[in-house]
C-alpha positions in Angstrom: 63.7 14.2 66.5 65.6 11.4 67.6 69.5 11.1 66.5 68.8 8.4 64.5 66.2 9.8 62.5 68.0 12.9 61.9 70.9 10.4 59.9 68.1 10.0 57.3 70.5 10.4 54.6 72.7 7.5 55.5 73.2 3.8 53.5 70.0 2.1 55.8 72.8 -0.8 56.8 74.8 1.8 58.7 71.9 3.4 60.1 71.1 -0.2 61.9 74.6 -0.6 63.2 74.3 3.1 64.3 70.8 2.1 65.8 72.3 -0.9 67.6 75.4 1.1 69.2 73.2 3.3 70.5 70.4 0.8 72.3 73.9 -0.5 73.6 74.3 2.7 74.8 71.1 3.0 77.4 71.4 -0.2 78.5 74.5 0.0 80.7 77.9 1.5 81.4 79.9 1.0 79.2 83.7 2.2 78.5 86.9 0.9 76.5 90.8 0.9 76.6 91.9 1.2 73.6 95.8 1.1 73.2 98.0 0.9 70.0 100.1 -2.2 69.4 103.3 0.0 69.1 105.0 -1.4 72.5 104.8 -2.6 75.9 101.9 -0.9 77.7 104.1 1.9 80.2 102.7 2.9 83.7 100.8 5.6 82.7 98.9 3.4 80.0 98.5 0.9 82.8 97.3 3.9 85.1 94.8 4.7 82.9 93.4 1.7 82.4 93.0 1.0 85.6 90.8 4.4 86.5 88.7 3.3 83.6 88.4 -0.3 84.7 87.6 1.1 87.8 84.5 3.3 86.1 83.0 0.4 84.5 83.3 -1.8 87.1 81.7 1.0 90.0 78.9 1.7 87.7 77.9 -2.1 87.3 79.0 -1.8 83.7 81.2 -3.8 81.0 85.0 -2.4 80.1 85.9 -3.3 76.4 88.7 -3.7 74.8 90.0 -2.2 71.5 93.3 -2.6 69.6 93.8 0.8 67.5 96.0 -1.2 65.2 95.4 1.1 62.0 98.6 2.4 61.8 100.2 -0.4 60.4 103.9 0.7 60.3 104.0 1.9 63.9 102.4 -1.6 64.8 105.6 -4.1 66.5 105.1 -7.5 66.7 104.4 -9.2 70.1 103.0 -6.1 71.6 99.3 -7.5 71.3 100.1 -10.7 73.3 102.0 -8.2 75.7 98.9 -6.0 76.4 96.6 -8.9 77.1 99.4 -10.3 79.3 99.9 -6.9 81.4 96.0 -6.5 81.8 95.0 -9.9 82.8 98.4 -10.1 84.9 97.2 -7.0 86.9 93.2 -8.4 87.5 91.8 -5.9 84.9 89.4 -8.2 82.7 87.3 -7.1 79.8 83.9 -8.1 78.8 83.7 -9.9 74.9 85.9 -10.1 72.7 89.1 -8.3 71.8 87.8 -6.0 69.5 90.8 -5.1 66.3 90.3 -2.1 64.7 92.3 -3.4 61.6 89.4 -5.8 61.4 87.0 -3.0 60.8 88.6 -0.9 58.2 84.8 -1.8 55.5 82.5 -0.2 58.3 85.0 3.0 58.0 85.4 3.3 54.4 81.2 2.8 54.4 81.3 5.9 56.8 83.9 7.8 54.5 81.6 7.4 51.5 78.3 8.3 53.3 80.1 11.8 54.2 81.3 12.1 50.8 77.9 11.5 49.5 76.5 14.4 51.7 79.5 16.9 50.6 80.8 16.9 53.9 84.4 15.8 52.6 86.7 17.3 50.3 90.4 16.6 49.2 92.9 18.4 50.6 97.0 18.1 49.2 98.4 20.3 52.2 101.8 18.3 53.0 102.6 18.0 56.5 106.1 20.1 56.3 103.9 22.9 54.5 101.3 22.4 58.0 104.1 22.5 60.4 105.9 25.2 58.6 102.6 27.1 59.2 102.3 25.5 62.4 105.6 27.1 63.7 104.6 30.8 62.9 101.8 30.7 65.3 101.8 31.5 68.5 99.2 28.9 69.9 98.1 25.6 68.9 97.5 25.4 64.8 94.2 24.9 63.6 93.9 23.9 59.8 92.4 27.1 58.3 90.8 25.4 55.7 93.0 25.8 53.5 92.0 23.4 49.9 88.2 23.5 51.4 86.9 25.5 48.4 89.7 24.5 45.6 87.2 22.1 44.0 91.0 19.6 43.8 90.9 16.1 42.6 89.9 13.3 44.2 92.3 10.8 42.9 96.3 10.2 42.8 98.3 13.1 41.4 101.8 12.8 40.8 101.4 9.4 42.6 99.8 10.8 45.7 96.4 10.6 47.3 95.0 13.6 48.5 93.8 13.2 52.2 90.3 13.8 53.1 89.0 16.3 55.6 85.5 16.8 57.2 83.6 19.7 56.9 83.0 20.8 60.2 80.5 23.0 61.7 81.7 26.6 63.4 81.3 25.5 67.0 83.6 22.5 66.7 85.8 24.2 64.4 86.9 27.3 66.2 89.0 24.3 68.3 89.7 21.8 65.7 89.4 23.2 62.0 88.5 20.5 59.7 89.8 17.1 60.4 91.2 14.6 58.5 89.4 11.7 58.3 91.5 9.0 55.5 95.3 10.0 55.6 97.2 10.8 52.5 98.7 7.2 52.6 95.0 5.8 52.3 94.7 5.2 55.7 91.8 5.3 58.2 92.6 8.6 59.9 93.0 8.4 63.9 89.6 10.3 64.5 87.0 9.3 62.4 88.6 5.4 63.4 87.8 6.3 67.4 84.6 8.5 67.1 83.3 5.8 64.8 84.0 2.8 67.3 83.0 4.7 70.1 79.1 4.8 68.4 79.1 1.5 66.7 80.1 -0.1 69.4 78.2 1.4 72.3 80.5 3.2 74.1 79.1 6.3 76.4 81.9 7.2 78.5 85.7 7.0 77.7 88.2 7.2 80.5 91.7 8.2 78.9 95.0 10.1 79.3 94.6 13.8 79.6 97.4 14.0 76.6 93.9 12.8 74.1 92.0 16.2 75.5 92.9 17.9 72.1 91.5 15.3 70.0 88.3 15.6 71.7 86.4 18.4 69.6 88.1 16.3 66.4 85.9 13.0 67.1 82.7 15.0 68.3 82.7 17.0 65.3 83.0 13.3 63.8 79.9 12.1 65.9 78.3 15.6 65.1 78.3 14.7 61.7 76.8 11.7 61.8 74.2 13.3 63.3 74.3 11.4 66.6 74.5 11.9 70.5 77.9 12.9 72.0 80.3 10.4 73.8 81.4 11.7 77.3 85.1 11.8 77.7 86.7 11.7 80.8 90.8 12.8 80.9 93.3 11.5 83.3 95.8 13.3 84.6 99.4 12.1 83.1 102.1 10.0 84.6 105.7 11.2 84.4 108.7 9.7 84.5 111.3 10.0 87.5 112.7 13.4 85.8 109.4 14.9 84.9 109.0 14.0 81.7 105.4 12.1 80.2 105.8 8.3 79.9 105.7 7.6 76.1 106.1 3.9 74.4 108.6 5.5 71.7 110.6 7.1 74.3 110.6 3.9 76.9 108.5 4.9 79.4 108.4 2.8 82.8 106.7 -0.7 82.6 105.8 -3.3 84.8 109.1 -5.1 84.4 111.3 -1.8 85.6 109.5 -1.9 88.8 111.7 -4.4 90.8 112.4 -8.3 89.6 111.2 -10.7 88.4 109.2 -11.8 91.7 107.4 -8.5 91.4 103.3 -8.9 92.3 100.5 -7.7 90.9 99.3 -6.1 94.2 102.7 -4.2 94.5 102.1 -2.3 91.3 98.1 -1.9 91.5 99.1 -0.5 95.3 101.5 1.6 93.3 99.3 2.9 90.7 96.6 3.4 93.1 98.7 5.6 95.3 99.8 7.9 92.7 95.9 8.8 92.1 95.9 9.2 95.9 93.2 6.6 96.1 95.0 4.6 98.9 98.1 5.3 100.9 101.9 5.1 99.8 103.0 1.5 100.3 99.3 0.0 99.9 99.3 -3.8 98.5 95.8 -4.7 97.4 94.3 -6.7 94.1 92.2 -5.0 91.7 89.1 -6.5 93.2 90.4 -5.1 96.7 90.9 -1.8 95.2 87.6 -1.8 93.6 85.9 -3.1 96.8 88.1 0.1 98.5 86.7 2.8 95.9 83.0 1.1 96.3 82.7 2.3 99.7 83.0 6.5 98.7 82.8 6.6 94.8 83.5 10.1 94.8 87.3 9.0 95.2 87.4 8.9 91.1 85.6 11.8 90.2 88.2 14.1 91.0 90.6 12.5 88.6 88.7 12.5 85.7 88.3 15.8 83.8 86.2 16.6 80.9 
């Protein structure tokens, strides 16, 4: 039975959008970046992107790319014009257009109600300093123990608070996720059900990221598992740490272009730079992105032993 048939039980409009992202899916490569508008792209973003730009471009495919801009109050202006300005600046183009996730938040919500509708959602009003209370007296990394699964709790705003809503998720995803939130206590579009969604709907069938997202990857497939369709492949890159060892973070000012040298600074200097970390070319290297990807063309099993599963 074919994944689509087996989403039987979903509004028939959805099911044609699903049916489209997936024929997208066979005919070509194709892979994202999808950075948050919450700052200046650092050098590990950059990094990143470039590894996946790379992918796409090796496998004849198209690179999209995606503005996770759900989280409104992180958001800062400018930092969309910025990211387009970096990307272009460094030679990595993307195929269509800029695709906004805060543009999307209908096709979610239909997703939301199609889970509810099967009973694979149910409210939960666990507060995030009663999860990282619980959080602190283990020993390894928390997984939600279902806590308000069988509570039979209400839907709607109690004492002027939404519950959030988690998924139901099956034993073999759960063991490494427990059930994931998929709309936020605030009303918004959770992180996961947001990505997993986009990555289906919009034909994606291999993300390159930053190895810091490996823990959210049994979250979204247990998303794409319950829609009842074919797993993306995700790919992790290794992270990029500041000077003293820490990881590069937007909130905590991680290294960008502009703290490389002056204002005279080229393009080639910092894709030679980025290129050397990966060990892809040696220290000192000044080459385009077309020259790097022209490089990597001639032994393509120079990526593959950056990109872990």
């Amino acid at each position: 039975m074919s994944a689509i048939c087996a989403s039987k039980n979903l509004p028939e409009e959805l099911l044609e959008l699903l049916k489209i992202g997936q024929q997208l899916r066979m005919q070509c490569y194709r892979g994202r970046f999808a950075p948050s508008p919450t700052g200046p792209l650092h050098l590990g973003n950059l990094r990143t992107a470039l590894v996946s730009w790379l992918k796409a471009r090796l496998n004849e495919g198209e690179w999209l790319l995606r503005i996770d801009d759900l989280d409104t109050p992180r958001n800062r202006s400018g930092a969309i014009e910025s990211i387009q300005k970096d990307l272009l600046w460094l030679g990595l183009d993307w195929n269509g257009p800029i695709v906004f996730q805060s543009q999307r938040i209908e096709l979610y919500m239909s997703i939301l109600s199609a889970l509810k509708s099967q009973g694979k959602l149910y409210p939960c009003r666990c507060t995030r300093r009663l999860l990282a209370k619980r959080n602190q007296s283990q020993s390894k990394e928390f997984i939600y123990p279902g806590t308000c699964r069988e509570l039979g709790l209400s839907w709607d705003i109690k004492s002027g608070r939404l519950p959030s809503l988690r998924l139901i998720v099956r034993e073999e995803f759960s063991i490494s996720s427990g059930d994931v939130v998929v709309r936020r206590a605030d009303g918004l579009i959770a992180y996961h059900l947001a990505t997993a969604a986009d990555e289906l709907l919009l034909g994606i069938n291999e993300v390159v990221r930053g190895q810091d997202l490996a823990k959210a990857l049994h979250s979204q497939l247990a998303i794409i598992d319950a829609l009842d369709q074919k797993p993306v492949f995700y790919r992790h890159v290794p992270l990029f740490f500041n000077n003293d060892g820490t990881k590069m973070s937007k909130r905590e000012g991680g290294i960008g272009i502009r703290s490389l040298g002056d204002n005279d600074i080229r393009a080639a200097n910092v894709i030679g730079y980025l290129a050397s970390s990966l060990d892809l070319v040696p220290n000192g290297s000044v080459l385009s992105a077309l020259e790097l990807l022209s490089h990597v063309r001639k032994d393509k099993e120079l990526l593959e032993p950056l990109l872990g599963c």
